[in-house]
N, C-alpha and C positions, 0 to 999 in steps of 0.2 A: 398572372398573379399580381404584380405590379400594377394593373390597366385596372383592376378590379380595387386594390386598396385606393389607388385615386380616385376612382371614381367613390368610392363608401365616405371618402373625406371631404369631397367634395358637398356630397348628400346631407352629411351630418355639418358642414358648415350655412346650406343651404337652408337646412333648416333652424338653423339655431339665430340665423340674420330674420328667416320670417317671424320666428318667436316676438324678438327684440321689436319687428319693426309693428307689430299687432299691440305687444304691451303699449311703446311710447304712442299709438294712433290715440289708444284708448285712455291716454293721460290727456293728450289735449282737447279731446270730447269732452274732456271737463270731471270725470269718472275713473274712478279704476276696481277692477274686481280683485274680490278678495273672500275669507273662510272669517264667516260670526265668530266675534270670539266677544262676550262681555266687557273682556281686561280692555281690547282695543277703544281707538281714538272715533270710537262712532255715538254720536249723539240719543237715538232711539233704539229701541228694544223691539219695535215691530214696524213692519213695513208701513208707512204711512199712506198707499194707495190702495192697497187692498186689505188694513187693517190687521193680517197675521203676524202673529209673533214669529222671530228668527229663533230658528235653532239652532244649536252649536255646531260648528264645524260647516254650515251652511251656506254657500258659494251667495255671495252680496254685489249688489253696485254699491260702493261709495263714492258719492259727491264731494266736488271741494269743500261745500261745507259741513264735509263729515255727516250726513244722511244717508244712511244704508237704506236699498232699496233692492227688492226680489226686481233680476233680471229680464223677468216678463211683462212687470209694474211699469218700468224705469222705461224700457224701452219705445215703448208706442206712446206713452206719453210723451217721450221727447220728438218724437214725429208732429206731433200737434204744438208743444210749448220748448220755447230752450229756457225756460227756466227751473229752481228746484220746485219740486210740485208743496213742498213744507214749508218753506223760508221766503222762496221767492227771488234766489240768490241765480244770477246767471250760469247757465251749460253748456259747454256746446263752445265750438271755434269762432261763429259770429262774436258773442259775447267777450271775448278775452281782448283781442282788439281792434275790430271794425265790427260795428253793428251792423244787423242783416237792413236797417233802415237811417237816412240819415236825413239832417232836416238841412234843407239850402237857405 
């Protein structure tokens, strides 16, 4: 019984460090998800890449510069640019402090 509750604590500590360590990855991608809510600190009302409006309670990327974006939009575009696809505003871990390019 012993062997069994340390290992379930164990389990539940394991997963609770993957949780944490997936949110901060996805803080310094330059992004973090999050649920549509109008009240919130987000710029636009519809996806700026595929032009659909968000609906409430609707799982978003938001960009540092407060640009919500459907997670399907957001993603493969960042494969091709690290920038916001609206503003123009850097994403992504090159961006924040070594550029993917530098000039000599």
């Amino acid at each position: 019984i012993i062997t069994g509750c340390v290992i379930l604590v164990i389990a539940i500590c394991f997963y609770c460090c993957l949780r944490l360590l997936k949110r901060s990855g996805i803080r310094e991608l330059g992004y973090h998800k999050t649920k549509y809510e109008r009240s919130k600190n987000i710029l636009n009302e519809a996806c700026p890449v595929c032009l659909e409006d968000f609906m409430a309670k609707e799982s978003v990327l938001v960009s540092l510069c407060h640009h919500a974006f459907h997670d399907s939009c957001l993603l493969p575009w960042l494969r091709e640019n690290n920038k916001c696809p609206l503003c123009k505003t850097g994403i992504g871990l090159a961006t924040e402090h070594t550029p993917l390019t530098s000039t000599i």
